[in-house]
Structures are given as structure tokens and as C-alpha cells.
C-alpha positions in Angstrom: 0.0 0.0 0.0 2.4 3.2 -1.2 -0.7 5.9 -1.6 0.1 6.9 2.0 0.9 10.9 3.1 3.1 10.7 5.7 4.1 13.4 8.1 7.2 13.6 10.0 7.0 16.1 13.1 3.8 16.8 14.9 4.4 19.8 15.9 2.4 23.3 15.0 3.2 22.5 11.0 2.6 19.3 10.9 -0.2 19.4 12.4 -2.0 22.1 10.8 -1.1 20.6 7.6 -2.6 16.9 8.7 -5.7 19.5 9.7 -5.2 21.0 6.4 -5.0 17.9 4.5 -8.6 16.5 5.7 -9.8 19.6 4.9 -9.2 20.0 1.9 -11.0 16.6 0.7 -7.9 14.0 1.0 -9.8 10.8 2.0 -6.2 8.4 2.1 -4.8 7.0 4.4 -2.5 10.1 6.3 -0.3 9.5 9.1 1.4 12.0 11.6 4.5 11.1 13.6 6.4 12.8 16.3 8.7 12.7 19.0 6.4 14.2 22.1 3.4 12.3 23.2 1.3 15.1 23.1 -0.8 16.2 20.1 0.0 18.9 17.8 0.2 22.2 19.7 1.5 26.3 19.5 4.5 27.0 21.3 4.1 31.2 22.1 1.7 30.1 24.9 4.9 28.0 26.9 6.9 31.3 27.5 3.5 33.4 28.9 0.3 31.6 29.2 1.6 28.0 30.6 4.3 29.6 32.7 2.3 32.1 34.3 -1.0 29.4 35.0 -3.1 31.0 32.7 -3.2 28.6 29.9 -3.1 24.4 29.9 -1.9 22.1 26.8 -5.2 21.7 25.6 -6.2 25.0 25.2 -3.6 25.4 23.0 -3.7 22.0 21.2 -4.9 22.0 17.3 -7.2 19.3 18.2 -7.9 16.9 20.7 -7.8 12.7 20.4 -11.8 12.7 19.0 -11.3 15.0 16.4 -8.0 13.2 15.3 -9.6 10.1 15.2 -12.7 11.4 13.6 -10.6 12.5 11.0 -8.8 8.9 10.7 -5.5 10.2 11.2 -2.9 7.9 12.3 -0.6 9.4 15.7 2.6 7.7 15.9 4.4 8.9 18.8 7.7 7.7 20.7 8.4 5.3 17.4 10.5 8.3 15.6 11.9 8.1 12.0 15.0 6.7 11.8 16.2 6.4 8.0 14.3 7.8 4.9 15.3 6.6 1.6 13.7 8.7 -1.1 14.8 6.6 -4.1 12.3 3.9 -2.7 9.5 6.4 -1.1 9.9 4.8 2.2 10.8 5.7 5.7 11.9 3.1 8.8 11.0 3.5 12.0 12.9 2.8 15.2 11.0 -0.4 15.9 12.1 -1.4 12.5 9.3 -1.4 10.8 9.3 0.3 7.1 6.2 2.8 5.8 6.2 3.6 2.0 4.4 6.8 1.0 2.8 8.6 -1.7 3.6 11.7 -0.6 6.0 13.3 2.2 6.2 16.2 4.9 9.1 16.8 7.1 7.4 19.4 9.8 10.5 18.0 11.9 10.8 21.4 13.7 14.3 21.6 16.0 15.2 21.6 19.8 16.7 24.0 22.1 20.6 24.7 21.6 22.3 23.4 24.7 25.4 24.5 26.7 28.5 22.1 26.6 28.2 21.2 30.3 24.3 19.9 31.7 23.3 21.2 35.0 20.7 20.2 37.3 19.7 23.7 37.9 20.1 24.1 33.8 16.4 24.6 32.1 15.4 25.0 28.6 12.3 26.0 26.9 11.1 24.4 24.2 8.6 21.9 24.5 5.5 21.9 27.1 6.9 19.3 29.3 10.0 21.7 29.0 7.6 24.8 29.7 6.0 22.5 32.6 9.4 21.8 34.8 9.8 25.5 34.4 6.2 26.4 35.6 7.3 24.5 38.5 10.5 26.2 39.4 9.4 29.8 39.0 8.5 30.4 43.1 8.4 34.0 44.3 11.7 34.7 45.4 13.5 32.3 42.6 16.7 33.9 42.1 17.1 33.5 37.9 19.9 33.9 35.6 18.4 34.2 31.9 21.2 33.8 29.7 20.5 35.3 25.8 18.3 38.2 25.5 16.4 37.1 22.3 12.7 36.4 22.5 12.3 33.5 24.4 14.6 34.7 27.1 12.7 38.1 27.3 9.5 36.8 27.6 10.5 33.9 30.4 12.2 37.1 32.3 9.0 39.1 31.8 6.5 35.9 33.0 9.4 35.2 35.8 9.0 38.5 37.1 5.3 38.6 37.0 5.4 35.5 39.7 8.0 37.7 42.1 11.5 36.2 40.9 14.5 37.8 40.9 15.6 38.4 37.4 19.2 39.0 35.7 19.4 38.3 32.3 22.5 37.9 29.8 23.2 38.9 26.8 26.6 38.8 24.8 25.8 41.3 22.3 25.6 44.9 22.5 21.8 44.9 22.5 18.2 42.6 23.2 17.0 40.7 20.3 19.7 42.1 17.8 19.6 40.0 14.7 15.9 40.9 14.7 14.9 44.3 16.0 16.3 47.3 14.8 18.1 49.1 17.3 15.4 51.7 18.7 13.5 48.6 19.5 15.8 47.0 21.1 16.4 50.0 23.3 12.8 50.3 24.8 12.8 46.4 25.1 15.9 47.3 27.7 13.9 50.1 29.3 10.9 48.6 29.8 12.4 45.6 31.6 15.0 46.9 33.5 11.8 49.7 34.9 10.2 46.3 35.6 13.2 45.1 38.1 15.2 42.8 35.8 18.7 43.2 35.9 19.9 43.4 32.4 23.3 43.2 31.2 24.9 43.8 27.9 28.0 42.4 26.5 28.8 40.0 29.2 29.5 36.5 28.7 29.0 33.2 30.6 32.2 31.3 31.9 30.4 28.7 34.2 27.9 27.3 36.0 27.7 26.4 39.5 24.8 24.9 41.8 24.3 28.2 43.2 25.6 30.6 41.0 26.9 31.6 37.4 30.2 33.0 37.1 31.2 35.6 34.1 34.0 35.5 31.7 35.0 38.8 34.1 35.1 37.1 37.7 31.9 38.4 38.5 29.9 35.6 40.2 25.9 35.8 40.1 24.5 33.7 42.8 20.9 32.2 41.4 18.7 28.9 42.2 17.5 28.7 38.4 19.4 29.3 34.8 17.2 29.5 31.8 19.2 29.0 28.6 17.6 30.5 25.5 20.1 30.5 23.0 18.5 29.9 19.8 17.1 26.4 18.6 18.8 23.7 16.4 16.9 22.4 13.5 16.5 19.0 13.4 18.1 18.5 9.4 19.6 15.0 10.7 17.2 12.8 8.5 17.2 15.0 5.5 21.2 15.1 5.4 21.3 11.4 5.7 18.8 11.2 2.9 20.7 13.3 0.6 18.1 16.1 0.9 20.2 19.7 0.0 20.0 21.1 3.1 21.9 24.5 4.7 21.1 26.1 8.1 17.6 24.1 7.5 16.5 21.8 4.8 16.2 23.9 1.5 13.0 23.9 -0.7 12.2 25.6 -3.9 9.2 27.8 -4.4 6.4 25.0 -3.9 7.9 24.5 -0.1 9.4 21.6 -2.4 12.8 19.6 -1.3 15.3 18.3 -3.7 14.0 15.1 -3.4 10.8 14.2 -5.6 7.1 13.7 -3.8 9.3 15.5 -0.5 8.3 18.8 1.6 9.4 20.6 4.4 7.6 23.4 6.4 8.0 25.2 9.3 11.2 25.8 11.9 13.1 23.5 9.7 12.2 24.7 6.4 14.7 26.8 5.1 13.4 29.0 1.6 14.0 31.9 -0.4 13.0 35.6 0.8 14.0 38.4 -1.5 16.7 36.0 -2.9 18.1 34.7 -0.2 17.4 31.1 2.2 16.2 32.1 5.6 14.4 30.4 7.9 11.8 31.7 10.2 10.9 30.3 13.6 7.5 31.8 14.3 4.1 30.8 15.1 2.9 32.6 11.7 5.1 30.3 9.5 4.3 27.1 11.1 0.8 27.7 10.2 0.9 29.2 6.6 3.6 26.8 5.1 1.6 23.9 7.2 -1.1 24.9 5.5 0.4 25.5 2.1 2.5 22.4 2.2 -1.0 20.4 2.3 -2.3 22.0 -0.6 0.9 21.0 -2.7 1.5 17.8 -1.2 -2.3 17.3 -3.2 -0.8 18.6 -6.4 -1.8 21.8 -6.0 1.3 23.8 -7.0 1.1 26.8 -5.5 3.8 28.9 -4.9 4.5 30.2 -1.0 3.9 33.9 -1.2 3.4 34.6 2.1 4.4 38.1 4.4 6.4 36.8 7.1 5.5 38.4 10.3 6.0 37.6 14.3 4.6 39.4 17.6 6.3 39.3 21.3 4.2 40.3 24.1 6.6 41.9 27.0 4.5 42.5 30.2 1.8 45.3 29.0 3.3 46.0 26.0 2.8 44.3 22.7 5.4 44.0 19.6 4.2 43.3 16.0 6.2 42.9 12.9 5.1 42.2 9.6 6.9 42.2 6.0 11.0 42.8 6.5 13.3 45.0 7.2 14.9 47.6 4.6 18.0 50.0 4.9 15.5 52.7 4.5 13.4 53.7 7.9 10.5 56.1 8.5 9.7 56.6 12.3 6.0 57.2 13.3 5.6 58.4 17.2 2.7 57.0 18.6 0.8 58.2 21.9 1.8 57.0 24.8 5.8 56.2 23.6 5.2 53.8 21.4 6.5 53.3 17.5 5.6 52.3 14.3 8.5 51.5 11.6 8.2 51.6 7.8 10.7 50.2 5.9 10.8 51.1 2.0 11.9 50.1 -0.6 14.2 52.4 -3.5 11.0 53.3 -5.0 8.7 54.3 -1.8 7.0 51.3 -1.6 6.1 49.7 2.0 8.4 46.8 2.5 8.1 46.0 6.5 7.1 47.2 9.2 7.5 47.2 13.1 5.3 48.2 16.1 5.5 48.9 19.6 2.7 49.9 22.2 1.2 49.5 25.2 -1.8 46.1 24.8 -2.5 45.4 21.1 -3.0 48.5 20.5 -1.0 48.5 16.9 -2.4 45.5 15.7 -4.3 47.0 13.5 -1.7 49.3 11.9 0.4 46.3 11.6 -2.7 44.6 9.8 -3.4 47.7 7.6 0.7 47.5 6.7 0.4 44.2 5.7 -2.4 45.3 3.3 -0.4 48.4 1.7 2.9 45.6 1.5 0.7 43.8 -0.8 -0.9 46.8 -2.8 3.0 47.7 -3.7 2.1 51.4 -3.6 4.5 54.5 -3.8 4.0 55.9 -0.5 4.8 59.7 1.0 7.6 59.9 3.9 6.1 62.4 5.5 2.4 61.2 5.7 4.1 58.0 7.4 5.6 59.9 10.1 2.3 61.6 10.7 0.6 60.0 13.6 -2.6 62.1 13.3 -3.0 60.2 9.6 -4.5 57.4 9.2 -3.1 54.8 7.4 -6.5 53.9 5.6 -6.0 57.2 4.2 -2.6 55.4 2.1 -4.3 52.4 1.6 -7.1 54.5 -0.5 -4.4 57.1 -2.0 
């Protein structure tokens, strides 16, 4: 029987594409296999909601056992891949057993980067059992060490505080969120905690780890209970390398979300495809659902090229950031009420390529939502009605 679609990763892309797939009128037989035991789920919720008791797994589950089995699809979990040969359309499993299919997805996601040494008092983030021993650590009074100041650092340092922790977090660049934000960002990201109590420092770096305490590369010593290492996340390429899949800092597709390998797909963390010319990757919730989605409409014969306007939001104790599009050389600054932003980024010929914003709640949502609508209009745009905060960017959209 080889008129199987198999997925490999039940995370938030696989998931949504299994979802997708159903949908969409594929009556085959479809299976979905991952590494957790849990059902496809989001991830933003395990820095905010799930750490600060506000949110369980399955309110942030794609579906729940009923619906997965009303829809006849096939869970394999704790039996991962452990070979895929392409030639033969076939994939073995670690009990041995071999599955030929039709069609493939590899949703296989990534996992948290680790420090050399392991550490008892050493926590990552980036599963919900991960997000649970956390939950569980974060007392009022926890003395924690957060070492990298990206996003997932941020928010566990906002959520941390929230519950009455003590809060230092470290970061070995010059700035928060750097490869990312553009500087003025980063600058009221580093405000807005340290007003909030965290202890934020900047160009430091970590020389070891001790039950107690951290010690710096400059003989400062820190003492903590709790270290919370967000460093970035690995993607999990393993399979497709040993399959002969072209892969680079993820596993490379063409414009269909299509690998080098025929009847093969990737989508999501691990998917790595062209943006304005050149391979990126993007590790947000907003990818994992439009190329799980769009993966399921190709994987059907579809052929549909992925199109989509990246985008990403953070939310940092009351405040809200939303991005949307990408980032140019050229910058218009809107000042918003209250000290917040908005950020256009143009292109040579006026033309709305990104943009960024930052305010108190959601209250730029729907400027970011309205940029995302004059991105795909491609209209010259004036400078200086951009930086107008008294105009209203449905005035552009009509101009």
C-alpha cells in the first residue's frame, strides 16, 4: 500500500497541515509522527500563558484525540523516523518497521541549543513538558539567571518577574534581540524591563555554571537557584542530510515548499526558503501555520507557490510588539501616543516593504494589519504622511 501521506513532526506545522490535508477533501490514508506524546500544539503560549497558570496544553492543542480520530489520522508517537530513503519512497522506523508513502512532509521542527556542560539547575524551553518543569521552578523569590536576551529569554524574564523572581538576564551582544529588532527597538525592550526590576546586562559573557551561582567570563559571580538557557534552537536536518536532501542552516526547498528530493516537503522551523533571494528560515508561530497549511495544498498537487508576508509578535509585560513584512536600509519613524512606534521600511522606490510596532496592549495590531495590506498593494507611499501619527493609514491604503 504506497498511496500513503506521511508526516514527520507533529508539531504546530505538521499538524495544521494533517488538519489541512482532511480539509481539503484527502480521504487516504495520512499518518502523523512525532517525538512528544502530546498532540499537535502552539509553542508562544509555553513562554507566557503555561508559565504564568493562565493557559493548559489543551487549550492550546490543534485538536484533541476525538477529532484526530474522527478525522482517521494515524498518531505515531515515541516510534521516531529513523532512516528515509527517497529513491524507494519509504521511511523506517525505530522499531524497524518500514512505511512507503505517496507523498512526504518533514514538519521536523528543531530543539533548544544546549550549553557544553548539563546542569541540574540548567532549564530549557522548548517543548510543554520543557515549559511545565519551568512552571514549576518559578517560586516568588527564585533567584534566575536568563542567559540570551532574544525572545524567548525576554518573555520567560517578563513571566518570571510577574510571579515575584528575581531576574538577571544575559546577553553577549551589544543589544536585546539584535539579529531581529532594529536598534530603537531593542532600546525600549531594555527600558521597559529593567523599569520592571530585571537586571539586564549587555555584552557579558557566561564562563560557568555552578549549583548556586553563574560566574562571568570577568570574575563576576551571580548567585541564582535557576538558569534558563535561550540561545537559539537547532533544526533538526539530521534525517534529510542522511537522505541526501540539500540542506543548509535548515532543509532547503524551492518555491512549492518543495525539497530536492521528488514527492518530499518541508515546512515550518526547519524549512529553510528563499526571501527576496536569499534562504532564511523563520521560527515563528505565523510560518508554522501558513507553510503547514500550504505544504497540504501542494502535497495534493496543487502547485502553489508560497507567497506569504512573514510576520511575528512578542508580548513583553503590557506591552505588545508586532512585525510584519522585512526589514529595509531605509526607515521612517511614526511616534505614537503614549511612547510607542511604528517602523516603515521602503523600498528604493517608496514602496512599503516591512514594518514594526510597539505599544502598550494590542493597540498597533491593526496598523500592523493595515501594513500588511499596503505591503501587498505595492504602492508609492509619501515619507512624511508615514511619520504623521494624526494620519490614518486607511487614508494610504485609499491614495
Amino acid at each position: 500500500m504506497n498511496d500513503a501521506l506521511i508526516i514527520v513532526g507533529a508539531g504546530h506545522a505538521g499538524g495544521r497541515a494533517a488538519l489541512t490535508l482532511r480539509k481539503e477533501g484527502y480521504t487516504g490514508r495520512l499518518i502523523l509522527i512525532g517525538d512528544e506524546p502530546h498532540l499537535p500544539y502552539e509553542r508562544p503560549p509555553l513562554s507566557k500563558g503555561l508559565l504564568q497558570g493562565t493557559a493548559d496544553l489543551a487549550g492550546y492543542s490543534l485538536c484533541d484525540r476525538e477529532r484526530l480520530a474522527e478525522l482517521d489520522i494515524e498518531h505515531i508517537a515515541g516510534n521516531p523516523v529513523i532512516r528515509l530513503e527517497p529513491q524507494q519512497h519509504r521511511l523506517q522506523l525505530a522499531d524497524g518497521q518500514w512505511l512507503p508513502y505517496a507523498g512526504l512532509l518533514l514538519a521536523t521542527g528543531g530543539r533548544a541549543r544546549r550549553l557544553p556542560q548539563e546542569h541540574a539547575n540548567v532549564l530549557y524551553l522548548r517543548t510543554h513538558d520543557d515549559a511545565l518543569a519551568l512552571r514549576n521552578a518559578l517560586t516568588p523569590g527564585t533567584r534566575l539567571v536568563v542567559v540570551g536576551g532574544g525572545f524567548i529569554g525576554l518573555e520567560v524574564a517578563a513571566t518570571a518577574r510577574g510571579l515575584g523572581c528575581e531576574v538577571t538576564v544575559l546577553e553577549a551582544g551589544p543589544r536585546l534581540a539584535a539579529r531581529v529588532l532594529p536598534p530603537v527597538i531593542s532600546q525600549a525592550l531594555l527600558a521597559l524591563h529593567r523599569e520592571h526590576g530585571v537586571d539586564v546586562r549587555l555584552n557579558v559573557a557566561l564562563e560557568s555554571i555552578q549549583a548556586d551561582s553563574v560566574q562571568l567570563v570577568d570574575g563576576q559571580v551571580l548567585p541564582c537557584d535557576l538558569v534558563v538557557v535561550g540561545i537559539g534552537m537547532q533544526p533538526s536536518i539530521e534525517l534529510a542530510t542522511a537522505a541526501g536532501l540539500e540542506v543548509g542552516q535548515g532543509i532547503r526547498v524551492d518555491e512549492y515548499l518543495r525539497t530536492s528530493a521528488a514527492n518530499i516537503y518541508a515546512a515550518g522551523d526547519v524549512c529553510e526558503f528563499r526571501l527576496d533571494g536569499l534562504y532564511q528560515r523563520q521560527e515563528t508561530w505565523r510560518n508554522a501555520e501558513a507553510q503547514g497549511r500550504h505544504a497540504a495544498l501542494n502535497l495534493l498537487g496543487r502547485e502553489v507557490p508560497f507567497d506569504a508576508i512573514p510576520g511575528f509578535w512578542s508580548d513583553q509585560y503590557d506591552w505588545g510588539l508586532l512585525t510584519v513584512g522585512v526589514m529595509s536600509p531605509s526607515m521612517v519613524t511614526r511616534v505614537l501616543p503614549g511612547g510607542g512606534l511604528l517602523l516603515f521600511y521602503l523600498d528604493p522606490e517608496q514602496r512599503l516593504q516591512g514594518a514594526c510596532g510597539w505599544a502598550t496592549g494590542n493597540s498597533v495590531a491593526k496598523d500592523i494589519k493595515l501594513c500588511e495590506r499596503l505591503i501587498s498593494a505595492r504602492i508609492p507611499l509619501d515619507v512624511s504622511s508615514l511619520a504623521d501619527a494624526e494620519l490614518s493609514l486607511k487614508t494610504l491604503l485609499r491614495g
